[in-house]
C-alpha positions as CSV (number, residue, x, y, z in Angstrom):
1,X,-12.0,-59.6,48.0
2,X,-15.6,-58.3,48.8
3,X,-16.5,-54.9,49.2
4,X,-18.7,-52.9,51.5
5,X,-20.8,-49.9,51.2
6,X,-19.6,-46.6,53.3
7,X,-21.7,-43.3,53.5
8,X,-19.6,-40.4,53.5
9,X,-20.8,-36.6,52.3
10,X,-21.0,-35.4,49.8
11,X,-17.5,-34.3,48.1
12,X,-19.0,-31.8,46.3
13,X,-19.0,-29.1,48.9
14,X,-21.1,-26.6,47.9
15,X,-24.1,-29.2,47.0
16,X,-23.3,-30.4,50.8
17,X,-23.6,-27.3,52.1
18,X,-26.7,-26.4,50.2
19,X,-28.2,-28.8,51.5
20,X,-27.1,-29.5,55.1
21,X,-28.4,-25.8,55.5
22,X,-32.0,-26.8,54.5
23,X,-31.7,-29.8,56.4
24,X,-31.1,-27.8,59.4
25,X,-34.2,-25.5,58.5
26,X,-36.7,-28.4,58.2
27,X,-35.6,-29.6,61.7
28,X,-33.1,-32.9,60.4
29,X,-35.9,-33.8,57.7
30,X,-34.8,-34.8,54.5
31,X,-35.5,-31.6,52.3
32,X,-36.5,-33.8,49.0
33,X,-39.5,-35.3,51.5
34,X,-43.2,-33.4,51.4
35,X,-43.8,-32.2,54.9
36,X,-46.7,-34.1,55.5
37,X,-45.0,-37.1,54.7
38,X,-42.3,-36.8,57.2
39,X,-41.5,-39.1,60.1
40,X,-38.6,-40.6,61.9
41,X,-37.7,-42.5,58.5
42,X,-37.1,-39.5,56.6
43,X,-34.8,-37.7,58.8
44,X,-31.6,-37.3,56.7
45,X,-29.9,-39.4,56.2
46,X,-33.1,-41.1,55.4
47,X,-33.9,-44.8,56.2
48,X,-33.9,-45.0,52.1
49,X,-30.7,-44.5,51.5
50,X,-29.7,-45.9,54.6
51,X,-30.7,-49.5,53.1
52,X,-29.6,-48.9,49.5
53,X,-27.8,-51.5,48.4
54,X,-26.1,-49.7,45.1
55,X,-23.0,-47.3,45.4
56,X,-24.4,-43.4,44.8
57,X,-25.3,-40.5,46.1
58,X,-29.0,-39.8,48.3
59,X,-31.9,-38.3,46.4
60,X,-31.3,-34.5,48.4
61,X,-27.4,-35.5,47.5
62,X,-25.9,-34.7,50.4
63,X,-24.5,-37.9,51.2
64,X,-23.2,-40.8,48.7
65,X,-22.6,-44.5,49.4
66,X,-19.1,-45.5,47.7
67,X,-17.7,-49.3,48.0
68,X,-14.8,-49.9,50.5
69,X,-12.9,-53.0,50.7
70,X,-14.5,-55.2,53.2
């Protein structure tokens, strides 16, 4: 059996917290990104961690990427 790759939030519920609040402050940026290097791929979750391929959390850590069955 194959498995697939699921975003969910973080677990960790302060960490999420933490950093859904500063998301919300930088207008749905990603809070690890410098502001001039925002766009439309760095609004969180960002088009990084979108396309990881590997099981784990995002580099701001408010989301993770855990293997499902398929």
């Amino acid at each position: 059996m194959s498995s697939k790759l699921k975003i969910i939030k973080n677990p960790d519920e302060a960490m999420y917290e933490m950093v859904s609040a500063a998301v919300e402050v930088n207008n749905r940026q990603c809070p690890c990104v410098l502001p001039s290097k925002r766009n439309e791929d760095t609004l969180c979750p960002c088009k990084a961690f979108r396309e990881q391929t590997t099981a784990g959390e995002c580099t701001c850590g408010r989301f993770v990427k855990v293997e499902v069955d398929a």
